[in-house]
N, C-alpha and C positions, 0 to 999 in steps of 0.2 A: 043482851050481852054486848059489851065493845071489845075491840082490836085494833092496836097498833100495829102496823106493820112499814119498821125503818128500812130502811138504805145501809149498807154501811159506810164505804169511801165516802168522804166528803160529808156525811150526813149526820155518823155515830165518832166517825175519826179523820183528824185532821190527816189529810193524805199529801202525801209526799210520792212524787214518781217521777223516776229515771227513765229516759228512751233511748237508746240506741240506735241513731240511722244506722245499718247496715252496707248501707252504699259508700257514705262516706267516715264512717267508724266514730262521728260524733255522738256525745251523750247531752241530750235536754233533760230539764226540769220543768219548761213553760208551758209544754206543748201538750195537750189534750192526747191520750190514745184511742178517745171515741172518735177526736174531729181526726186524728187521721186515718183510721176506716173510714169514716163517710165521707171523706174526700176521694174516694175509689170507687165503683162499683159492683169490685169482684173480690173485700177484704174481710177477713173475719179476727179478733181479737180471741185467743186459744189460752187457757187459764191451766201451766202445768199442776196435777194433784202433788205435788211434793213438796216439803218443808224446805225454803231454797236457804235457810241456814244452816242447815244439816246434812241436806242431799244433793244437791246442786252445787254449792259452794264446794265440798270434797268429792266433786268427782273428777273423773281427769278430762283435763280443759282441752284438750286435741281430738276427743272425739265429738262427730257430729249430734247436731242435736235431735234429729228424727233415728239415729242411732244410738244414743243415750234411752230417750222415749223406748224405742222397741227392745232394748237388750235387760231393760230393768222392770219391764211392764207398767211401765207410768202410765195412767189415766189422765187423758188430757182432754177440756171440755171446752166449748165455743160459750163466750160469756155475751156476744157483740158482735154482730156482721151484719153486712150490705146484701147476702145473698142466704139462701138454704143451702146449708149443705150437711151430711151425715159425716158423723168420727171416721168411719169408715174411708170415705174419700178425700177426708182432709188429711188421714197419715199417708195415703195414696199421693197426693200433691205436693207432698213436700219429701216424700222417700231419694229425689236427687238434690234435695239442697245442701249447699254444700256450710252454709253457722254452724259454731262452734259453739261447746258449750260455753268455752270461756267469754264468749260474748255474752251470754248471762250472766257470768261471773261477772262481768262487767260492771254490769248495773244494782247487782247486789252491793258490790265493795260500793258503788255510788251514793246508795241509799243508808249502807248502814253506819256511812260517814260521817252522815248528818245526823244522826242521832234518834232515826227512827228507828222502830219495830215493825221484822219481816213475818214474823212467826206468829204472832196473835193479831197483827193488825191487816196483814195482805200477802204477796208472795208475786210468784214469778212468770211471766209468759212469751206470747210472743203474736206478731201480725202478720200474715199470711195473705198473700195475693196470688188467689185461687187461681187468676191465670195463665197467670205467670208459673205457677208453680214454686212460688221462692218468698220465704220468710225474709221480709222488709225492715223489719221491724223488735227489739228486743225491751219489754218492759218488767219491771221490778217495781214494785210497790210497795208500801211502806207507812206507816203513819203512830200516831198519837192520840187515843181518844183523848175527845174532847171533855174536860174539866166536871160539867156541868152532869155527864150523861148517867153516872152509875146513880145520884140524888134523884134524877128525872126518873130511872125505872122504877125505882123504890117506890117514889113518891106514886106511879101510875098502879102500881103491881096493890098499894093502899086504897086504891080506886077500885081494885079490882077490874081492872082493864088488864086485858092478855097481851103479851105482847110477841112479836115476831118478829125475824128479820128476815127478807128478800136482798141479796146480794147479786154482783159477776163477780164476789171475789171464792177463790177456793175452798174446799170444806172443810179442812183442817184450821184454816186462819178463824173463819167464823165460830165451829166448835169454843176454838179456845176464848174468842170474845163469850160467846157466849156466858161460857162457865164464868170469866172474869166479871158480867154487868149482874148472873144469876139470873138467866131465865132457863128454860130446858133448853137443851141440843135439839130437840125434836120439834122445835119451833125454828130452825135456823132453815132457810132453804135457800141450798149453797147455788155460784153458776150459773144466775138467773137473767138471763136475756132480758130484754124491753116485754115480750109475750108472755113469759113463763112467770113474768113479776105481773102482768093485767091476770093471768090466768088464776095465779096465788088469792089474789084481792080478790076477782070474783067467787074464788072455793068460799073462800071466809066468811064472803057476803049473804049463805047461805045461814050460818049462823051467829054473825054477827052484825052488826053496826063498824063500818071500818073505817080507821083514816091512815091514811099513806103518808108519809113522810121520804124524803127524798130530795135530791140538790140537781139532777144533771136530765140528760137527754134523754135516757136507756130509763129514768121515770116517769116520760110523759104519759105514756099507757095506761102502767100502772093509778098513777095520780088522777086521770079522768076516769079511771073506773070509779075508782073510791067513792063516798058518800061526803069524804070531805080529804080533798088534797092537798098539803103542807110540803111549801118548795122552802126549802133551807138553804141560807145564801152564808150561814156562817165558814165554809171554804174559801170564803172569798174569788171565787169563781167565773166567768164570762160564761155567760150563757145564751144560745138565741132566742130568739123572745117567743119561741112557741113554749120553750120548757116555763117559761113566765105566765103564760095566757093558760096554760095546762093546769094548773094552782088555784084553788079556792083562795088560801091563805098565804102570803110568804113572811119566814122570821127570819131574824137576823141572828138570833141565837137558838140552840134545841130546848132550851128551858119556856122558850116561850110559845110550847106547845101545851104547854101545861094551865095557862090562861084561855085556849080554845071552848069554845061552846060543843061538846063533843055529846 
């Protein structure tokens, strides 16, 4: 038997994200949220579980954001970090900071200006520096699947090839991709770190034949585990060159994993 297992940011949809310096109240589009973790030693990337079109966006913007978090019971998970650390001690580390919701607000109006989708394609979080104690950082994400993708499952799903997805993005967004390209929910595995996506591929490898697909750095694990690793540059993307050397294969479009010797 074989298994696909995607990516999704960048890989299944064209991703679009907002950042918020918090130091100085500016918002980017260019800037990577993984290279600004790995430019720290002590940051983790925090993926809020809530619909930030529904729940976020209407809440009230004057309260804090690890006080939003604890008064509503939000589940929030580490998608990406420099260090280990337990939920536990990351709501610990940020119980005096003093962001505001509406600095997520922020980033949402940012995103959904442009004309992405927050709700099926990504969602809302934030970058944390452990030690410091102080959320640096405010991201909202966003995107468009790519054109090609729901023809590409079909045609693989006719192959009889399983497919899966390994994510950092939330479980709610993924779910609804899912339902949208038609594969289970039970194949989605949400908030998946660089480890937890090598960990996925090597489960699989027990009953399948697998190949990884994947565009960014949080896949190189993943991708060298695989039996055959596919780096997708169709995000048009910078990447450093280990996530390049990590790749069996790379394409420039997701259709063109369909010509693979699999």
């Amino acid at each position: 038997m074989k298994a696909i297992v995607f990516d999704n940011s960048g890989t299944l949809i064209e991703r679009y994200r907002a950042v918020k310096d918090l130091q100085t109240g500016e918002i980017f589009d260019t800037i990577s949220s993984l290279d600004i973790v790995d430019s720290s030693s002590a940051r983790a990337l925090v993926v809020i579980q809530t619909d930030p079109s529904k729940c976020i966006i209407n809440a009230k913007p004057d309260q804090r954001i690890c006080q939003f978090i604890k008064r509503n019971d939000i589940h929030i998970d580490i998608s990406y970090s420099t260090v280990e650390i337990k939920k536990k001690e990351l709501i610990e580390a940020i119980t005096g900071d003093e962001s505001k919701v509406s600095d997520i607000q922020d980033t949402i109006r940012a995103v959904t200006a442009k004309g992405y989708n927050i709700q099926v394609c990504s969602g809302s979080g934030f970058i944390v520096n452990l030690n410091k104690g102080k959320i640096e950082f405010i991201v909202t994400s966003g995107g468009r699947i790519f054109p090609e993708v729901r023809d590409v499952v079909k045609e693989l799903q006719k192959r009889d090839i399983h497919i899966f997805i390994a994510s950092g993005d939330r479980k709610g967004s993924l779910k609804a991709l899912a339902r949208y390209i038609g594969i289970p929910e039970e194949n989605v595995f949400d908030t998946a770190d660089s480890w937890k996506k090598m960990e996925i591929v090597k489960g699989l490898k027990r009953n399948y034949d697998v190949m990884m697909v994947g565009n960014s750095v949080n896949d190189v694990l993943a991708l060298k585990e695989a039996d055959i690793g596919v780096l997708t540059v169709q995000q048009k993307e910078k990447n450093p060159q280990m996530v390049y050397n990590s790749a069996d294969v790379i394409v420039e479009n997701i259709k063109e994993i369909l010509d693979i010797d699999f």
